[in-house]
C-alpha positions in Angstrom: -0.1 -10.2 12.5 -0.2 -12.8 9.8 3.0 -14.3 8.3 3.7 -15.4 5.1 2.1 -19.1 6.0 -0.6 -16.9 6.8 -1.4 -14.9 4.0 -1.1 -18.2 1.8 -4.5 -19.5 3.7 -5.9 -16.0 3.7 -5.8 -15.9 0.0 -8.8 -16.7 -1.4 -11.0 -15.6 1.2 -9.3 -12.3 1.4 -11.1 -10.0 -1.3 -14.5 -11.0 0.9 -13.2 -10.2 4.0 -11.8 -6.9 2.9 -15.3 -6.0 1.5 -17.6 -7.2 4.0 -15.0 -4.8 6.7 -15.3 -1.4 3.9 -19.2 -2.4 3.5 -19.9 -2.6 7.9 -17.5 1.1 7.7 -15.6 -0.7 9.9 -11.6 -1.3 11.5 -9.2 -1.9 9.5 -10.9 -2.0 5.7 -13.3 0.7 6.4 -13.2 3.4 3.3 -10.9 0.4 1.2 -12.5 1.0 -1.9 -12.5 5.0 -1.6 -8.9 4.6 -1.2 -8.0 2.1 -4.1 -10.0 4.5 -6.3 -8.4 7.8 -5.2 -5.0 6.0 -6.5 -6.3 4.5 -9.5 -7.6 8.2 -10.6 -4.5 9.5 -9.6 -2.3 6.6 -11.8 -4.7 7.2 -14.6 -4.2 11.1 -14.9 -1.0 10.1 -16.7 -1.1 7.5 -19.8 0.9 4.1 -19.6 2.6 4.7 -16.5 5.1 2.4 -15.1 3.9 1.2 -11.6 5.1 -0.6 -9.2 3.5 -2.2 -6.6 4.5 -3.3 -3.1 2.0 -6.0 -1.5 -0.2 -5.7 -4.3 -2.3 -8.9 -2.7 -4.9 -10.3 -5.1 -4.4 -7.5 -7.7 -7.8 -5.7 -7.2 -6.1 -2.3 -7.4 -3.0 -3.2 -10.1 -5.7 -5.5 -12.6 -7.8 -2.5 -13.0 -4.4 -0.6 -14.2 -3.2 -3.5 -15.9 -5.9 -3.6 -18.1 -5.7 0.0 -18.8 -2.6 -0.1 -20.1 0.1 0.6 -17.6 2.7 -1.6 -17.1 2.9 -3.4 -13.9 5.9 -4.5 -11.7 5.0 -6.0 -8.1 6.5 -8.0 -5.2 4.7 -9.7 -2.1 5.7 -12.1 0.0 2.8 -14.6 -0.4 3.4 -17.2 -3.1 -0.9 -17.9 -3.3 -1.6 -13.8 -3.7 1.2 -14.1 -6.6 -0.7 -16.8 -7.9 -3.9 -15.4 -7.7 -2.5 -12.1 -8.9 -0.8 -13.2 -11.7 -3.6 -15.4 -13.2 -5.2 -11.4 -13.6 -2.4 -9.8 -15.2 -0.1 -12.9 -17.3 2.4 -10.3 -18.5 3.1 -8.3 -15.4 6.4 -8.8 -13.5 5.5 -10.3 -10.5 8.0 -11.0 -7.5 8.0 -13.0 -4.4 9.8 -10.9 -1.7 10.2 -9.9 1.5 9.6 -5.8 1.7 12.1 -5.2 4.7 14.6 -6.3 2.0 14.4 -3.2 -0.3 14.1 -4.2 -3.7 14.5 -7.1 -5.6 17.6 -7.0 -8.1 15.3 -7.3 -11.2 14.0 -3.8 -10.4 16.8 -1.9 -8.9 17.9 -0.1 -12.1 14.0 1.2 -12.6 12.3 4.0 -12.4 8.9 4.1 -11.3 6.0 6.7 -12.2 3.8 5.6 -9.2 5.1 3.4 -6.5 1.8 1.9 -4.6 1.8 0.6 -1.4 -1.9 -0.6 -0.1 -2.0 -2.2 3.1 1.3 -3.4 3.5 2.9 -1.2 4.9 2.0 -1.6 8.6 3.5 -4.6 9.0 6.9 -2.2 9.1 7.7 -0.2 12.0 8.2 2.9 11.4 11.9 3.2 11.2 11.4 0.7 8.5 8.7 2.7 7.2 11.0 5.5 6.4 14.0 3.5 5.5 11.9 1.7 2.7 10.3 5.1 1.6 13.8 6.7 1.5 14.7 3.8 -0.8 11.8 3.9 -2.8 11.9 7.5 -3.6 15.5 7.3 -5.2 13.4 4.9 -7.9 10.8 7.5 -9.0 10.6 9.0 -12.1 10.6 13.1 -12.4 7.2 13.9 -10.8 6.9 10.3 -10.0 5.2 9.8 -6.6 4.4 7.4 -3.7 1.2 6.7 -3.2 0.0 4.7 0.0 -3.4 3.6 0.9 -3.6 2.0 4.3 -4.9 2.4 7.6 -3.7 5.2 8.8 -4.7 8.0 10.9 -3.9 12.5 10.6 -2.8 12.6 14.4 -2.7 10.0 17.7 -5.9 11.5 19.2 -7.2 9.6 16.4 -6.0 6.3 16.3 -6.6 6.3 20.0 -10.1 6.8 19.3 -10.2 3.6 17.0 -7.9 1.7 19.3 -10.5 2.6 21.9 -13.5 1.8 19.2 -12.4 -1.5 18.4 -10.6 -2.9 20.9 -11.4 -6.5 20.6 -10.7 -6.6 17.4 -7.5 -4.2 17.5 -4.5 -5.7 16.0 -1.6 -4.3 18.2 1.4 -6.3 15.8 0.5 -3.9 13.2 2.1 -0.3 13.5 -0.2 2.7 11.6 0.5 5.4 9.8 0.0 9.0 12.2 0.6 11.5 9.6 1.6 14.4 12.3 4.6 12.3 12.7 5.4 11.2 9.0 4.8 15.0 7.8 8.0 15.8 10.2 10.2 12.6 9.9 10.1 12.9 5.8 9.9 16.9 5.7 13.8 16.7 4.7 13.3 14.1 1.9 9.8 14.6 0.0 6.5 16.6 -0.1 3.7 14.8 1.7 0.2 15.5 1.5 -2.8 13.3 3.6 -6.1 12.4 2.7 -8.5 11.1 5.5 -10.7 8.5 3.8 -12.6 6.9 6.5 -12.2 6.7 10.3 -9.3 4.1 10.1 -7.8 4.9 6.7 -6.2 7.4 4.3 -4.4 8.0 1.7 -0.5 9.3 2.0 1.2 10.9 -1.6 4.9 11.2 -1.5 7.1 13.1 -4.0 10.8 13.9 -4.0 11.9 17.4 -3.2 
């Protein structure tokens, strides 16, 4: 798993590394752009929505809602992909910050109509996964929703398989989404609903009860 160091040096070359993974269908940015588009369609069935999102990298997926209108918050913890990202999008409200930490003061007291998370949350475990969701959810707007793209698999038989698949290349510091067990742990908290994308990715809505 990269760290923040990491991620600085990954910058530039990231965007081309992403696409020529989605383009070869393969683990871990197989069906990327399927996903990114599923949540911009779904951020763009309502009109100047606030957004915020959480490891927004580059910007590919917050520019394109930038420049239709919706106002943008963000936070990541790589100082280059806020440099990068910014140079897209010179008015949004973009924060350096660690995402184990909850939120960053400057955005405690909003509300969000979409909070996006896309691939960045699997470098949480998932009893951080829940404990940031649980936060996040208390910062949605009525009918506001979580929306994560990520890899991320509908049951373990599955990600077995791609472990299996791609076992040279799997990345066993990152911890997946297996919706069988998300459906149950948040079942108290919010309304989920999964979308299979590709063979290693998907796409997880969250909305408050």
């Amino acid at each position: 798993m990269l760290d923040e160091k990491g991620f600085n040096l990954w910058a530039d070359d990231y965007d081309k590394t992403v696409r020529l993974s989605d383009e070869k269908n393969e683990y871990p940015f197989a069906g990327y752009k399927k996903i990114l588009n599923i949540i911009f369609n779904e951020v763009m069935t309502k009109s100047n929505s606030s957004v915020l999102d959480i490891g927004f990298g580059t910007g590919v997926l917050t520019k394109m809602l930038y420049d239709n209108g919706h106002h943008i918050d963000g936070i990541d913890f790589s100082s280059e992909m806020i440099r990068t990202a910014q140079e897209k999008m010179p008015e949004a409200d973009l924060i350096e910050w660690d995402i184990t930490r909850a939120l960053p003061g400057e955005f405690l007291e909003n509300e969000y109509d979409y909070i996006i998370l896309t691939y960045s949350i699997h470098h949480l475990n998932d009893s951080d996964k829940i404990k940031l969701i649980l936060h996040l959810l208390n910062h949605l707007s009525d009918n506001g929703k979580i929306l994560i793209g990520d890899v991320a698999f509908k049951n373990m038989e599955s990600l077995q398989t791609c472990r299996q698949n791609y076992q040279d290349y799997w990345d066993s510091d990152e911890f997946y989404i297996i919706y069988n067990d998300f459906e149950t742990l948040l079942s108290e908290y919010g309304r989920t609903e999964f979308k299979q994308v590709s063979h290693c990715g998907g796409v997880l809505e969250i909305k408050k009860i």
